[in-house]
N, C-alpha and C positions, 0 to 999 in steps of 0.2 A: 520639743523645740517650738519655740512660738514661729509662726510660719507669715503674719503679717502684723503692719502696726496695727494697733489698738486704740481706739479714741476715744476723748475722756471730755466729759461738758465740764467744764469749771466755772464754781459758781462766781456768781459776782458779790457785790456789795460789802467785803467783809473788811476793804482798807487795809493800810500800812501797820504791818506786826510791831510793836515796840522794840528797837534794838537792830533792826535791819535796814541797815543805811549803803547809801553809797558811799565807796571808794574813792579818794580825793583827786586819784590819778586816774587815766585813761588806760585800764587794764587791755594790754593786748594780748594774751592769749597766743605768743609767739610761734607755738606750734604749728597754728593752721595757716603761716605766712613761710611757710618752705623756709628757703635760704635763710630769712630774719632768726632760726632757733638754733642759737650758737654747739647746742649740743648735737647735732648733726655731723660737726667736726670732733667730737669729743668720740664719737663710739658710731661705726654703722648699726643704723635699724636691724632688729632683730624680728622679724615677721613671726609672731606666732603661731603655734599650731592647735588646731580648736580638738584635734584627734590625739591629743599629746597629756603630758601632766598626769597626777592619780585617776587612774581608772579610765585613761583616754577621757579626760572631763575638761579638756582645758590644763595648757599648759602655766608651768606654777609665774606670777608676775612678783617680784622680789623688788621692792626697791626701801630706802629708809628717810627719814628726815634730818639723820645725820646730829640727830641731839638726843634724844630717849625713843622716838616710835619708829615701828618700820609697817610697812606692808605686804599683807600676803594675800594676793589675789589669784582669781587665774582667768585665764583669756575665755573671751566669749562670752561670760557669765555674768551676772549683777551680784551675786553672793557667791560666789565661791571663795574658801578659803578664809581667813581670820580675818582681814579686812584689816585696817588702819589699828594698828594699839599698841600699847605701852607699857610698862608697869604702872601699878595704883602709885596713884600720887602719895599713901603712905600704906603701910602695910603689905602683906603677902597680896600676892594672885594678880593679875594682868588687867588692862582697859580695854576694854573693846570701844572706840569710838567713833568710828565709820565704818559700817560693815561691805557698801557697795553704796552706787548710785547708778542715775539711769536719765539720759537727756529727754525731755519733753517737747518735741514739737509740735504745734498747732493741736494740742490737746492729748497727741498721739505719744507716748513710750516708745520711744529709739528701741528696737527689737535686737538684744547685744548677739545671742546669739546667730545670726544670721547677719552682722555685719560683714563688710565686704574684708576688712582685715583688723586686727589688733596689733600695735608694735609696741613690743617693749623699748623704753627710753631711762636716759638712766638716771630720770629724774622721777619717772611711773610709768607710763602708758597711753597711748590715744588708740582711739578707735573710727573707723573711717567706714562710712555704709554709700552701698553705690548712691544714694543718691545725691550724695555732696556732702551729706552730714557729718559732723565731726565731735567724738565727743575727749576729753583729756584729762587728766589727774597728774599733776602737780605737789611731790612734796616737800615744803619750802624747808630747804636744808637751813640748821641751827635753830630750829624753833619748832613747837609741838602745834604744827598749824601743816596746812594743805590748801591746794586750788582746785577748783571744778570748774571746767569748760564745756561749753556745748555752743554751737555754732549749724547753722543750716543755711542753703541754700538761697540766696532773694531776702523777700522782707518778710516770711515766716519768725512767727511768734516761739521764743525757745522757752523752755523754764526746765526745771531740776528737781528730779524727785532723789532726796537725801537720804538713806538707808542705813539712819544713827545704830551703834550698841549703848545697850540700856544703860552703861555707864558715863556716856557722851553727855552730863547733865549741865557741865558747865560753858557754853558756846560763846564764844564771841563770833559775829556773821557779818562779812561784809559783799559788794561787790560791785562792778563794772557801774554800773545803774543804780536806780532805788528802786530797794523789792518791798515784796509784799508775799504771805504765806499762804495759804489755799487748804482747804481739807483734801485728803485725799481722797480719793473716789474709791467704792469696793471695789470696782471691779478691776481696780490697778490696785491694788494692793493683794489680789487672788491672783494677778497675772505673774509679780514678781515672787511671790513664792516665800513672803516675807514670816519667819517663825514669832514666839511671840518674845524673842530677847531682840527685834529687831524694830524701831520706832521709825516711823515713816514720815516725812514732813516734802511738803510740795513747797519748794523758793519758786517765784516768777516775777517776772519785771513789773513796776507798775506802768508804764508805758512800751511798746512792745518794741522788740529789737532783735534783730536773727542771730547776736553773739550774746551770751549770756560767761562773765566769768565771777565765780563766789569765792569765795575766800573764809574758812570754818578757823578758827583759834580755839586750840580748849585749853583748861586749867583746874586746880583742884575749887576754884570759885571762879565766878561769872568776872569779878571785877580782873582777877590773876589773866583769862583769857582774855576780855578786852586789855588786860596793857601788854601781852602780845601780839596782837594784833597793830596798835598803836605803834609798837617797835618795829614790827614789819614795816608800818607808814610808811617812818620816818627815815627807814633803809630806803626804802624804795625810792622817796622825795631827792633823799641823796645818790642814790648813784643810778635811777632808773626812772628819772623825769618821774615820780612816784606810780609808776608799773609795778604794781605787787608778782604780776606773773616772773616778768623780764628780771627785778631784782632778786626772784628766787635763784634762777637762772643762773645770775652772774654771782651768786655765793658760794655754786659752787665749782666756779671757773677755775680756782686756782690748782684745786690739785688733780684737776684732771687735763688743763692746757702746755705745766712745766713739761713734761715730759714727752717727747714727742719719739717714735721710730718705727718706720717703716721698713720692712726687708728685701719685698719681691716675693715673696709667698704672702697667695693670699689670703687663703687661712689664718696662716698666724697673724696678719695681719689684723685681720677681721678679729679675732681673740684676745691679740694684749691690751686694745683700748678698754676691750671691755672687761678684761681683768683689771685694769687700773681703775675702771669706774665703782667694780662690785668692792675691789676695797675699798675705795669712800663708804660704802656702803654702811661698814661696822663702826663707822665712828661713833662715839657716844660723850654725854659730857653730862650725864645720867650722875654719879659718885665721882665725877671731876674726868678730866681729860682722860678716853682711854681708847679701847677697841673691842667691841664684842668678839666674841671668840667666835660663833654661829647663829644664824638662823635655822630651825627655828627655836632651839630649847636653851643657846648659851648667850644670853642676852645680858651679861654679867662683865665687870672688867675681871679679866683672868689673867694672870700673870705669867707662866710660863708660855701662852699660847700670842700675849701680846708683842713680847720681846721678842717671838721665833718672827711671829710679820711684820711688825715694825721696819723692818731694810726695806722690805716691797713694798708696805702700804706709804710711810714716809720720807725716807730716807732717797730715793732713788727719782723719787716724785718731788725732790727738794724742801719740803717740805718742814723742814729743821725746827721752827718755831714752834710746830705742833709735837712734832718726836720731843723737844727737850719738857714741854709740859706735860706730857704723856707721863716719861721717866720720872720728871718731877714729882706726880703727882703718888705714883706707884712710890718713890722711896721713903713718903712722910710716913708709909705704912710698916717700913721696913723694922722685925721686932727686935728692942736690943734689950728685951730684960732677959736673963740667966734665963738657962734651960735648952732643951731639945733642938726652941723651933729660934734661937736669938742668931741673928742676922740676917733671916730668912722676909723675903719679902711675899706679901699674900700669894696664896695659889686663886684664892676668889673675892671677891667684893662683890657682895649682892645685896639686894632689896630682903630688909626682913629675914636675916639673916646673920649669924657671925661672922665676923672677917675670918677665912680658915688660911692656915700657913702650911697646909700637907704635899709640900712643892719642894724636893731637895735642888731642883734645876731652874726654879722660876729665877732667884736672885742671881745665878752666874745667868743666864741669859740676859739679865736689865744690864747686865752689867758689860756684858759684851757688846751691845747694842747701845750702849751708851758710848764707851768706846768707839763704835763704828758710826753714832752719833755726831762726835767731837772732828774727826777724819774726815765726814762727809761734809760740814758748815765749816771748819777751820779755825771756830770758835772755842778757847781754850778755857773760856770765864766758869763753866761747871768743873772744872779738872777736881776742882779742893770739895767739892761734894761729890764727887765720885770715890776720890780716893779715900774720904769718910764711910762709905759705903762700903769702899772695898775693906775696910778696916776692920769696919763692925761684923762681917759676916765672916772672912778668915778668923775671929775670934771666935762669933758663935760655931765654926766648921771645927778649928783645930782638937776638941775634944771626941771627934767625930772620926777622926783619922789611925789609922791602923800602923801598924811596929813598921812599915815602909813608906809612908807617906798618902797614901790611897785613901779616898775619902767614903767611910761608911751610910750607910741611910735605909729605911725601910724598906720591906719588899714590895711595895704599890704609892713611893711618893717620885717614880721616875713619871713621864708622859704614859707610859703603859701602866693606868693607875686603874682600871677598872676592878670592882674588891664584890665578893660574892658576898650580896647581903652587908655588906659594909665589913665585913671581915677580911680573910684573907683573899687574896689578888688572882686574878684568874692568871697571869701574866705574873708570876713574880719576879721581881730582878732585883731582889735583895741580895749582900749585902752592899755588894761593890759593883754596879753595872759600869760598861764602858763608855758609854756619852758623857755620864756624871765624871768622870775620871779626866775626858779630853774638856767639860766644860771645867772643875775645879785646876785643870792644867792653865787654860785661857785666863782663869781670875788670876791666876797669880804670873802668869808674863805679862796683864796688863798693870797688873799693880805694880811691878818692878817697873816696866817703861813707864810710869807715870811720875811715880817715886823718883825716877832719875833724870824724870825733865823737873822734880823743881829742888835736884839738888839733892836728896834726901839718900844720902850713897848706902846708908846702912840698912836702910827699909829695900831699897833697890835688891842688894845683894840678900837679905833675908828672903824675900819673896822669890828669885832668882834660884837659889838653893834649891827651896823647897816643890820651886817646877821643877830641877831637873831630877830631883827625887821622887818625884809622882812619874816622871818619864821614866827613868830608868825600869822602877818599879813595875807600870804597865807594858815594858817589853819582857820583861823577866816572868811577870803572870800571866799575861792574856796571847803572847803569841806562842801559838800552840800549831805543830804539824801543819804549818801553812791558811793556817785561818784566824780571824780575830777571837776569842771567847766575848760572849755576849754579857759574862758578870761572873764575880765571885763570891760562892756562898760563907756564910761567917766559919766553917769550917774549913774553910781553904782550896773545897774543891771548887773545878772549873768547870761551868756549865758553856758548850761550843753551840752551841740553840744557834740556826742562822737567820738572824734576823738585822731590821735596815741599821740598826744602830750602829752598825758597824762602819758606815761613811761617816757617822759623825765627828769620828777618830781624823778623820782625813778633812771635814768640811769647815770643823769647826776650831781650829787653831786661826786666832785673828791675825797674826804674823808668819804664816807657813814658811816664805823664806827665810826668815829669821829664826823664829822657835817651834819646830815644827812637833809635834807629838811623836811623830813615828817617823824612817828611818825613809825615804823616799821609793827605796825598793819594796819594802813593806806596805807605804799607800797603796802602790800600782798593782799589790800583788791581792791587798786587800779592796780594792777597789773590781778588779776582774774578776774576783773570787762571787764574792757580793751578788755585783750585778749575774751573774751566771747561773746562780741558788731561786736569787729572789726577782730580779726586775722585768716586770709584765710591760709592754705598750701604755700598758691601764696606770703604772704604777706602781711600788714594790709592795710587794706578799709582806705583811708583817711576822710571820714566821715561814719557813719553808716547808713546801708539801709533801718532803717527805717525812718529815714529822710527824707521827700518831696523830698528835694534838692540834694536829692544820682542822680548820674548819671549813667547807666547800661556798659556804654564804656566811652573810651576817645574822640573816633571820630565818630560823628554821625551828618555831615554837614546838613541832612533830618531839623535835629531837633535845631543847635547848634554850637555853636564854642567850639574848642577843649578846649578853656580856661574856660569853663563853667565846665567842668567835673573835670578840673585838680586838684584840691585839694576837689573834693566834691562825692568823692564815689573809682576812680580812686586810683589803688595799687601803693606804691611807695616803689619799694625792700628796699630800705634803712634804711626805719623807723622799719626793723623786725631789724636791730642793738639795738637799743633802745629797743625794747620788748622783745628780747634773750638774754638780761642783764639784764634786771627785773624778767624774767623766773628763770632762773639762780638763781637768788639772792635766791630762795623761794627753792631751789631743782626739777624746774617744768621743768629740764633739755628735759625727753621723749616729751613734748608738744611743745617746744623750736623747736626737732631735727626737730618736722615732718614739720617745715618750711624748717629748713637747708636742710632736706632730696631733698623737693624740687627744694630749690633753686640749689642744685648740679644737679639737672636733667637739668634747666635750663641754667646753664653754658655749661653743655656739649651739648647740644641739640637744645636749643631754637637761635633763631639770636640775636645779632651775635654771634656765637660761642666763645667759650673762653670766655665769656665777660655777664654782668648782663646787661640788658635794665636797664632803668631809670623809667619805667613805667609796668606796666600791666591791662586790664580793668577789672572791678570792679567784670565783670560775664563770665564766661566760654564760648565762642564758641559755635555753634551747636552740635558740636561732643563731648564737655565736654573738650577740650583743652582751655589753660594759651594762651591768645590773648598779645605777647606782644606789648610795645605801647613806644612813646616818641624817645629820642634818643637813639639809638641800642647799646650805649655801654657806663653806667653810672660810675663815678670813686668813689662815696660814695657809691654806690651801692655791687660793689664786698671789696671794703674797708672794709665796716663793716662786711661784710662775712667773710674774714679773722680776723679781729680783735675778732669778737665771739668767733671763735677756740679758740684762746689765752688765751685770757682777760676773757672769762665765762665758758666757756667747760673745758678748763683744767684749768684755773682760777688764771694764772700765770700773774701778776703785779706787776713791779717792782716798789719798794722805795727805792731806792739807796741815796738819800740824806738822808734817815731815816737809810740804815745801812740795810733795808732787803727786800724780794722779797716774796710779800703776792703768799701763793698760796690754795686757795679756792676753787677747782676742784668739777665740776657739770660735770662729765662723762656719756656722753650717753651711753645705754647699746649694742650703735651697737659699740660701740670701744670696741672692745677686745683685740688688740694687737696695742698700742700704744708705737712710737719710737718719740721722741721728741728731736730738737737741736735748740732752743730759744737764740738766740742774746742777751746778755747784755752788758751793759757798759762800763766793764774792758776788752770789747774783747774775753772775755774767755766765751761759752754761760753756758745755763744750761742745760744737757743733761740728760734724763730719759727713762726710757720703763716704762710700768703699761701692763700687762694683766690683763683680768677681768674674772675668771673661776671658775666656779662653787661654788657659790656665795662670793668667794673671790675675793680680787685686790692684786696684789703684783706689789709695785713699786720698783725700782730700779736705783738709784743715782748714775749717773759716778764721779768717782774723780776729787777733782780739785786742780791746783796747788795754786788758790788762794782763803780762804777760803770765803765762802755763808752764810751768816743768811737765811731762811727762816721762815716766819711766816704760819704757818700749821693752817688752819680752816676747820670747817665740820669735816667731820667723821676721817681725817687725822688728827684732834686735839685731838680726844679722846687717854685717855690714860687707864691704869688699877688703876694709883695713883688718876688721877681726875675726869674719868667718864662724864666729861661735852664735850660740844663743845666750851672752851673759846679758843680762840687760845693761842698754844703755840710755840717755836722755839725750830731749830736745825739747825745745823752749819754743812755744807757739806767742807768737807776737802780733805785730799790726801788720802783718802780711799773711795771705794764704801758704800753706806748706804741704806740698802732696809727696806721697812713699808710691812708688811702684816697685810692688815685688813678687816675684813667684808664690804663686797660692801655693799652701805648704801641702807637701805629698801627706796623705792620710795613713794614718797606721792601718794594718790590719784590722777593722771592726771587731772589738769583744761581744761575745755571741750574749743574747738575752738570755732571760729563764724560758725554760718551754712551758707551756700551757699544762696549768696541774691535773692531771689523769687521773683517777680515783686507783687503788693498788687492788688486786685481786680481792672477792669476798667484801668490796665497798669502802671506804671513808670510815677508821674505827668509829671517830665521833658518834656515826648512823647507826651503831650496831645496837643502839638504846637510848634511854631517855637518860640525857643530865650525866654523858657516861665523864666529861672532862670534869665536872663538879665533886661527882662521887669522888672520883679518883685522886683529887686535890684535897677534900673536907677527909678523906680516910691517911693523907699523912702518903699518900703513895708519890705525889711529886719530890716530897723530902728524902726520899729512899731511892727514887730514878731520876735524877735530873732530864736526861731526854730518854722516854722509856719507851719499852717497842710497845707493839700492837696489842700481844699479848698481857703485857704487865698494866698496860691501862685498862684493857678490860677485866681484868684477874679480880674476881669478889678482895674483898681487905682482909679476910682472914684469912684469906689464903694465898698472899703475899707476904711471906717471913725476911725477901731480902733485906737484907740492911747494906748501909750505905759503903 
């Protein structure tokens, strides 16, 4: 740890570098003016911890530019972490092109480790040293460009040592002032530790000034990143008196201000802004409008993982304009020639790579979420390209489909797709899993109700059939002895595996009241069953631990490839979406929260900060600590975290093509002072409070100038005339409207899962090396669907059963 500044003579006489001009605008550097940095209302400061992050080295800093690059930094450090990059502007393998930087004052290196704090911001990061110094990173969302700040105390002299990757060749450089470039000194370049993929360049003003702010543009040519640069200008000319910092700023106002709410817990409070910020996070417009799926490894538009966040990252955040270019963009890929993969829309789009289609669920997701698209804006102008969509793919599905209507697919093209060596699946859920079943259910009630708003009575009624035939069907196969089956094998047997997929039966019908998949006693019953097996605080167990096949971690190379665990014991935050809308649905809101409870500990706390892992393992740490795992920062992950709040907690869903906005509120009892300003379609949102006090709710309805149906269920449907819970409406006008009414008594709490305890003799998985692989490649999962302890370990020649 460097223990004091370092001072460096810089030489003189060498003049203005060619290409380093000043900034037309007066860059302020909004950060170090408090109140002036509009993202202070957008997300509380996250104070990092320098004891935190891989290997206690500085905890991980996560932020993206919202076009193709993101950042991986980590607190306290000048290099830690990948730094600033992107993919090559053509071909395979990534850019590195800011590795770190480091402010200069008065000759001296800001010493980062020994700053007085780091905060993540969810725009990057600033750093603050006692002695007034301030250093910040800036990155300007929509463009492959960044800001550098550094500021000191008086009239000390700043300047900026730049810590380019060796691919950084194309720069456009601007800033506050007119600079000029310096050699570095050795003995600042020994201090920062710089390897030799790492190019050092010294910016300093040519006249001296205690604020220094730069501005880096890159491109795949010098001239590509000057007219980025220039685009910034002329942004900033226009909406930000030409403040390159301030315009970055206000870019990315929009989809982090629509959405506003507060509960009275503070925690969560503290949590969902910054879950709505880490999804800005994935946006990319890389292969056109989309959403990375994670940092750090899934930097690609992926299709099933974009349509499952899509409600949270867009849709809830009002955002409409960008969800319909999103969908758009995904369905020009959609395949319609003959064969396998025809109506299927990509599983990936990547750099230097083929488009691949190995996704039976990507295209019912675009399509449901398109659906919940059209619902949420009220805009009905895509209807006749969806229903084109819904066309092409019920064509390419229908040869797909089994003597009952059930739709077939391979055993690793569900979300549980991880395949050993690229063969068979560690996770099989061939032939007929059940999410595929309630998603193929959802395409064809939205294709009917689409079909029968424009008239088209016969397409209506054909689709309409063929759901209640996939329904009938999936109660006649999968409910079994009181539990869901988790898929059927092309033999007809029933594998009961208990794992999350089983809420999706229950989460994912876009019209429960109207077409629901299963039978209402059947959710309730599948929904307690579920949560009982599988739901951890942490999240649910992707298979259940009494399982042979459970895995205790993700990563235990002793015993295993990480792909062994991935879908067979191992937590995935996401799937508590799907279980917190089936909770919901029953009033099991208190059993719901004590996940969300969690999961807001882990946004604020766990790495990377701000941000929801993609993983966590199956069992607790030695210390009784949430191990998280996978990539550090999931986009379905914090998606569904937000979309929960919404959509099942205060239980607001719009139906704007129907004329009204259901709201069916499952209120946790830690929300006591709820402020709500929900985005809808007309522009105009819907604006609320609810306190919850002594044993009453009183809610309270802002005016509107344009009036609202609301369809009122649950205890806000009871009246004194009706006494039931059917739903009724009321029409929000140019007057406030408040509901006072008894907070609804809570049911019984359905108990969680208990915490998995390894069974006598250990974890079979541990009894050897590669024992879940062996036992898959020898043909032994084909002969035991859920096999004991015994037959997983049993050598292959010396298991004769058959099936």
């Amino acid at each position: 740890m460097l223990q004091r500044a370092i001072r460096f003579v810089v030489a003189l006489g060498l003049g203005i570098v060619g290409g380093l001009a000043p900034s037309h605008g007066m860059a302020s550097c909004a950060t170090l003016k408090g109140s002036d940095d509009p993202s202070r209302a957008w997300a509380p400061a996250i104070v990092l911890r320098r004891d935190g992050g891989p290997e206690g080295q500085g905890q991980r800093i996560v932020a993206s530019d919202q076009h193709r690059g993101d950042l991986d930094a980590r607190a306290f450090t000048w290099l830690g972490g990948a730094g600033y990059r992107m993919h090559a502007w053509s071909g395979p393998g990534d850019f590195a092109l800011l590795r770190g930087f480091a402010g200069v004052i008065d000759g001296a290196l800001l010493p980062r480790a020994d700053a007085e704090s780091d905060t993540l911001r969810p725009w990057g990061h600033e750093v603050r040293y006692a002695t007034g110094a301030v250093e910040a990173l800036q990155l300007q969302a929509g463009h492959p460009a960044l800001s550098l700040c550094v500021a000191a105390e008086g009239g000390s002299l700043t300047a900026l040592l730049l810590m380019l990757g060796r691919d950084a060749s194309a720069i456009a450089l601007a800033g506050n002032v007119a600079l000029r470039e310096r050699p570095v000194p050795d003995a600042m370049r020994r201090a920062v530790g710089a390897r030799d993929d790492v190019v050092l360049r010294l910016v300093e003003p040519v006249e001296a000034t205690g604020k220094l702010v730069v501005h880096l543009a890159f491109g795949p040519t010098r001239a590509d990143a000057e007219a980025t640069l220039a685009r910034l200008q002329r942004e900033a000319d226009a909406v930000a008196a030409g403040d390159l910092w301030a315009a970055g700023l206000a870019r990315r106002r929009p989809g982090l201000e629509a959405l506003r709410l507060r509960t009275g817990d503070a925690n969560f409070d503290a949590a969902f802004p910054w879950a709505v910020a880490s999804n800005a996070t994935f946006r990319t417009d890389e292969f056109g409008p989309g959403l990375w799926a994670g940092l750090p490894w899934f930097r690609d538009n992926w299709g099933r993982d974009t349509f499952i966040a899509l409600p949270g990252t867009h849709l809830v955040t009002g955002e409409f304009e960008r969800a319909r270019a999103v969908i758009a963009n995904f369905t020009r890929w959609q395949n319609r020639a003959e064969g396998a993969e025809q109506g299927r829309v990509p599983n990936r789009v990547a750099a230097a790579t083929d488009t691949l289609y190995n996704t039976v669920d990507g295209t019912p997701w675009l399509i449901r979420t398109a659906w919940e698209t059209a619902q949420a804006s009220g805009d009905a102008s895509g209807l006749p390209a969806l229903r084109r969509v819904i066309r092409d793919y019920v064509v390419g599905a229908e040869p797909h489909l089994d003597e009952e209507g059930l739709l077939r697919h391979a055993e690793a093209d569900t979300w549980m797709d991880a395949r050993i060596r690229g063969g068979r699946g560690w996770s099989p859920r061939g032939d007929r899993a059940i999410e595929i079943q309630a998603l193929w259910h959802a395409v064809l009630v939205i294709g009917a109700d689409l079909a029968a708003r424009e008239g088209d009575e016969a397409e209506a009624a054909r689709y309409a059939a063929m759901a209640e035939r996939t329904r009938t069907a999936v109660l006649a196969r999968y409910w079994r002895d009181g539990r869901l089956a988790d898929r059927l094998l092309a033999d007809g047997r029933v594998d009961t595996s208990r794992r999350p997929n089983a809420w999706m039966a229950v989460s994912v019908p876009p019209m429960p009241g109207r077409s629901p998949l299963l039978p209402r006693e059947i959710e309730a019953a599948v929904t307690r069953d579920t949560a009982a097996a599988l739901l951890l605080p942490r999240g649910p167990l992707s298979l259940g631990p009494d399982d042979p096949r459970f895995h205790p971690t993700h990563v235990a190379d002793a015993h295993h490839h990480k792909d062994a665990a991935y879908h067979n014991g191992t937590v995935w935050q996401w799937t508590a979406g799907p279980a917190i809308t089936a909770l919901a649905r029953f009033q099991q809101q208190e059993t719901a929260y004590r996940v969300t409870r969690e999961l807001s500990r882990q946004i604020l706390e766990d790495d990377a900060p701000g941000h929801l892992a993609e993983l966590a393992d199956a069992t607790l740490d030695d210390a009784g600590r949430v191990r998280p795992s996978g990539t550090y920062a999931q986009s379905w992950s914090t998606a569904e975290f937000v979309r929960n709040a919404v959509q099942d907690y205060l239980g607001v869903r719009p139906r704007l093509l129907d004329g009204v906005v259901e709201l069916h509120p499952a209120l946790p009892a830690a929300w006591t002072d709820i402020d709500a300003v929900l985005p809808l379609g007309d522009g105009e949102p819907l604006r609320f409070t609810v306190t919850q006090r002594e044993g009453r709710q009183h809610w309270n309805f802002a005016a509107r100038t344009t009036p609202l149906t609301l369809e009122l269920g649950g205890a806000l449907a009871q009246t004194a005339a009706t006494g039931n819970d059917a739903p009724r409406r009321i029409v929000l006008n140019d007057a406030p409207l408040q509901l006072d009414i008894a907070t609804p008594s809570s049911p019984s709490p359905w108990p969680l899962a208990a915490e998995p305890a390894p069974p006598p003799g250990g974890w079979p998985v541990r009894q050897g090396r590669d024992v879940l692989e062996r036992f898959i490649e020898s043909g032994g999962l084909d002969r035991h669907l859920q096999p004991s302890a015994a037959q997983l370990l049993a050598p292959a020649d010396t298991d004769k059963d058959t099936p």
